[in-house]
C-alpha positions as CSV (number, residue, x, y, z in Angstrom):
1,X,87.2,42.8,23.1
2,X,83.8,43.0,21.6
3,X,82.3,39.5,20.8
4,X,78.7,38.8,18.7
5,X,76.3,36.0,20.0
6,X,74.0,34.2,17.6
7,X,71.2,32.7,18.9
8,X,68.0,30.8,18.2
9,X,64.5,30.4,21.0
10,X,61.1,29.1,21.2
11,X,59.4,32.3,22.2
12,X,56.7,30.9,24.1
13,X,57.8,30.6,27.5
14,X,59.1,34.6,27.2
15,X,57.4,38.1,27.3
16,X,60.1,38.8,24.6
17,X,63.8,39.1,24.0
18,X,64.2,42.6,26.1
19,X,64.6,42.7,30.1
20,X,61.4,44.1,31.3
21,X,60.5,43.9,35.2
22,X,58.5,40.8,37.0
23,X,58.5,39.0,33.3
24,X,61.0,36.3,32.2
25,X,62.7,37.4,28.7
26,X,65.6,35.8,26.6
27,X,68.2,38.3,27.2
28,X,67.9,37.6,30.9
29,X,68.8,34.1,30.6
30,X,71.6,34.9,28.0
31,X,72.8,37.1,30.2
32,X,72.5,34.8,33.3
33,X,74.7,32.1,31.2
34,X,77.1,34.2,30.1
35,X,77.4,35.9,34.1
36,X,78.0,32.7,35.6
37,X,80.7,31.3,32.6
38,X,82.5,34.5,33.0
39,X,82.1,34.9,36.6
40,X,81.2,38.6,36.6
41,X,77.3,40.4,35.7
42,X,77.6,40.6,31.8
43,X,74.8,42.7,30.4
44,X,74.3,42.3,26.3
45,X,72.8,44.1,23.7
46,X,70.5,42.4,20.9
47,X,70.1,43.5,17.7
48,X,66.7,44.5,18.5
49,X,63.3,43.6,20.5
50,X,60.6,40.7,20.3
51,X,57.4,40.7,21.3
52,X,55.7,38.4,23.9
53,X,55.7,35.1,22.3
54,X,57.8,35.3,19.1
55,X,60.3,33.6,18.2
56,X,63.5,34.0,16.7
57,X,65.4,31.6,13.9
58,X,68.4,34.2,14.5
59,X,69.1,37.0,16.2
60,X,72.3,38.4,17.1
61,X,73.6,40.3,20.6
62,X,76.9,41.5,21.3
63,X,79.3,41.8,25.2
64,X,82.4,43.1,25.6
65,X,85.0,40.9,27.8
66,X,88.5,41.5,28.5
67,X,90.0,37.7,28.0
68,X,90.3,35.9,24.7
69,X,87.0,33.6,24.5
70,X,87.7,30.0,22.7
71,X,84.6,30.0,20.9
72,X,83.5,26.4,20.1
73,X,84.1,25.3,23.8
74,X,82.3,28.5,25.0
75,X,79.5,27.5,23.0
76,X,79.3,24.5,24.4
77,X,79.4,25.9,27.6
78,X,76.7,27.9,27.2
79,X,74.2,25.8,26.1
80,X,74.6,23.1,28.7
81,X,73.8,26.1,31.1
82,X,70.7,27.4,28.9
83,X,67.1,26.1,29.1
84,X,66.2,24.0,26.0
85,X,63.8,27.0,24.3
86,X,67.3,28.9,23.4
87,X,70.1,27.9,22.0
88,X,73.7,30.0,20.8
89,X,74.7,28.7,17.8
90,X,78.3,30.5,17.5
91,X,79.9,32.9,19.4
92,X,82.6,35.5,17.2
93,X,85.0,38.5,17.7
94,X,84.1,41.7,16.1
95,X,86.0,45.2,16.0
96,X,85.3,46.8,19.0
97,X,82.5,49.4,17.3
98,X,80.6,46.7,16.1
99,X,77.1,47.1,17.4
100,X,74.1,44.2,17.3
101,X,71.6,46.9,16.9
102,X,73.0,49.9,14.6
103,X,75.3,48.3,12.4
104,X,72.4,46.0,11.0
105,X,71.5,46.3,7.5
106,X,68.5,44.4,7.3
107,X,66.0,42.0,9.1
108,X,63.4,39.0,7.9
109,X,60.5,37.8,9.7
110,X,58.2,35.1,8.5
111,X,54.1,34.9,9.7
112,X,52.6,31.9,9.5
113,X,49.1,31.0,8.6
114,X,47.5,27.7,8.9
115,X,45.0,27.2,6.6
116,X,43.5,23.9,7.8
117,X,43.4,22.9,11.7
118,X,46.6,21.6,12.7
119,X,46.5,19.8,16.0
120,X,50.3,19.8,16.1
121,X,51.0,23.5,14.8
122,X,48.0,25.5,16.8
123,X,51.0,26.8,19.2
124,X,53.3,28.2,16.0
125,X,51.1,28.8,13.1
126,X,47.8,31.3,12.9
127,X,44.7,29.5,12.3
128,X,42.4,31.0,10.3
129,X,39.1,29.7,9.1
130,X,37.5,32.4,6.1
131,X,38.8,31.5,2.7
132,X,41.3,33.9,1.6
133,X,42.0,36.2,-1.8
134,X,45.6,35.7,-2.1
135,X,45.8,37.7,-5.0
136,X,43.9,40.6,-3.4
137,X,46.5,40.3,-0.7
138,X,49.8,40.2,-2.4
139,X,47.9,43.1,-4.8
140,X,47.6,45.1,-1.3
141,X,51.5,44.1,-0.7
142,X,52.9,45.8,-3.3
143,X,51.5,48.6,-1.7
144,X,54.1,48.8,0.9
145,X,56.9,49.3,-1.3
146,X,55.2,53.0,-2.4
147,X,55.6,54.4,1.2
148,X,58.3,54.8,4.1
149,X,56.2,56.0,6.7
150,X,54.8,53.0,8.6
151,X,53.2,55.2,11.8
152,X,49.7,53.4,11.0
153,X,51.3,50.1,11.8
154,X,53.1,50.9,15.2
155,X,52.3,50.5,18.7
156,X,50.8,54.1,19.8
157,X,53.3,54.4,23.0
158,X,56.6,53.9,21.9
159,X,59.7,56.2,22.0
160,X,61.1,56.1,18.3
161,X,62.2,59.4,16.2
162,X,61.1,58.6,12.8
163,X,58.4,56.2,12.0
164,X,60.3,55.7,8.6
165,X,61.1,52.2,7.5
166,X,62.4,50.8,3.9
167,X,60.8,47.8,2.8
168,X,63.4,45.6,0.6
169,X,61.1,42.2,0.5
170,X,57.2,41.0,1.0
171,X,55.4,38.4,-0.5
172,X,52.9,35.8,0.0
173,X,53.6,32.1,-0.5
174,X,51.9,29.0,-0.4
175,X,54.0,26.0,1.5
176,X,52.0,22.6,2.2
177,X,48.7,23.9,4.1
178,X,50.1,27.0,5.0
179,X,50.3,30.0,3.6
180,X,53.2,32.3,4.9
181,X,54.5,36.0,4.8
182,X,58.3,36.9,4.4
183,X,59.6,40.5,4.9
184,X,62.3,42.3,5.2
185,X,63.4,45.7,5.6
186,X,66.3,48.0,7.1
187,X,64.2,48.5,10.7
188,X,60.9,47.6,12.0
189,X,58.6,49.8,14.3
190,X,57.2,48.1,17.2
191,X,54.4,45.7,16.5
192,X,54.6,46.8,12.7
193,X,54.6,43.0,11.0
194,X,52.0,41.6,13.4
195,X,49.7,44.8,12.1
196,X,50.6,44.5,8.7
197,X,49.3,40.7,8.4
198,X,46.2,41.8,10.3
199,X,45.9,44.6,7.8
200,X,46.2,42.4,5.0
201,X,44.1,39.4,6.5
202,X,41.4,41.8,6.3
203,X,42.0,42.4,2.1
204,X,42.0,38.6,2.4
205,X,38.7,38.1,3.5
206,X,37.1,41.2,1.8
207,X,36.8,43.5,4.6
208,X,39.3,46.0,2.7
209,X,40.2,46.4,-0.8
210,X,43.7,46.4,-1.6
211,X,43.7,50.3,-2.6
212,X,42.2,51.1,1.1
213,X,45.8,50.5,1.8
214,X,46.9,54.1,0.5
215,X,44.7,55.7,3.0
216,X,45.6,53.8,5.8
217,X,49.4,54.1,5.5
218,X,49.0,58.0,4.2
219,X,46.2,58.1,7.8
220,X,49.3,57.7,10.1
221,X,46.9,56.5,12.5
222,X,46.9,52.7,14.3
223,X,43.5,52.8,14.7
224,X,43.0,53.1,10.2
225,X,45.2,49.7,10.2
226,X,43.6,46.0,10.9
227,X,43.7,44.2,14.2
228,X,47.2,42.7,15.0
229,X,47.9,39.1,14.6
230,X,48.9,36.8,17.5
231,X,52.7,36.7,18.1
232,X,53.1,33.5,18.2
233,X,52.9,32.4,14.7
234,X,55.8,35.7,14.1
235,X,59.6,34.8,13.6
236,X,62.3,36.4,13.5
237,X,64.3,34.4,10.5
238,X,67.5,36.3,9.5
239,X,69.5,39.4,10.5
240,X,72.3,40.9,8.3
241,X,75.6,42.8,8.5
242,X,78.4,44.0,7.1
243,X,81.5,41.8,6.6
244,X,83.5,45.0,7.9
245,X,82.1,44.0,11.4
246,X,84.5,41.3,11.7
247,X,87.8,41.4,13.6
């Protein structure tokens, strides 16, 4: 029986969600919790990768076990075992082709910016200091939704077959003294949010005009794009599926 996991962590303490050798990640203490409730090695699959430092409002994994789970208690279970950066907020059967990763239809991150210093959100939210063009910047978003072909905002070594991504959502909003992106789209290249907010940072403070966009996205090249933004203002904020995945 195939069962999804969703979960919520603090990214900080972790060089990501994926196992990676002689660095700490989330799957390796999900999978640790769920080894030691089970009493056999349990490996799971997420629905996709993090980078060091981000954090995730929900992200989903899936594992396969051959007993009937009781969910609630499980849960329960799981978290007492769990450090206090993650957490498993429900635990649900599937059919057994369900799949974390491929049967997602769409994921949201949101990038916080800190407009004014913060002493109590300098760990979460991007400061930045120049005053910004907001309009220039959500003028430069729109941007996005004329291309597929995101190559100029992935990392340079990484093992994908198309570079193609559909962007469904992007805007800029203003929230206290913060100002904060939301997107979403069907997949995400490695890096690619984190280069897009450094991209448009740079439209912000005058360093690109929103048309230099065109060229950059048409260049293909990493190098055309804007300096990526620290991870640690990044989240990972909602993941979607079909209800058809349910058993």
């Amino acid at each position: 029986m195939r069962y999804f996991i969703e979960l919520s962590y603090n990214g900080k303490d972790y060089h990501g969600w994926q196992n990676q050798p002689n660095a700490i990640s989330v799957q390796q203490f999900v999978e640790e919790a769920l080894s030691t409730l089970l009493k056999r090695k349990v490996s799971v699959v997420g629905a996709g990768r993090t980078d060091a430092g981000v954090h995730a409002l929900q992200l989903f994994a899936h594992f396969d076990e051959d007993t009937t789970i009781e969910t609630k208690t499980f849960v329960y279970k799981l978290n007492a075992i769990l450090p206090k950066t993650i957490v498993v907020n429900e635990v649900f059967k599937v059919k057994p082709e369900a799949h974390a990763r491929f049967d997602a239809l769409s994921r949201s991150y949101l990038y916080r910016i800190a407009l004014k210093k913060n002493v109590f959100s300098y760990d979460y939210a991007h400061y930045v200091k120049p005053k910004l063009d907001l309009e220039a910047m959500k003028t430069a978003t729109k941007i996005l939704f004329e291309y597929t072909n995101f190559e100029c905002f992935s990392k340079t070594k990484t093992n994908v077959k198309t570079f193609n991504c559909n962007i469904m959502k992007a805007n800029w909003e203003i929230n206290a003294n913060e100002l904060q992106f939301t997107i979403t789209a069907d997949r995400f290249l490695r890096n690619m949010v984190r280069a897009i907010v450094g991209t448009l940072l740079n439209v912000g403070t005058g360093k690109l005009k929103p048309e230099d966009l065109h060229d950059i996205i048409k260049s293909k090249n990493r190098g055309k794009a804007g300096t990526s933004v620290p991870g640690f203002a990044l989240y990972l904020t909602k993941v979607t599926y079909p209800e058809t995945i349910k058993h």
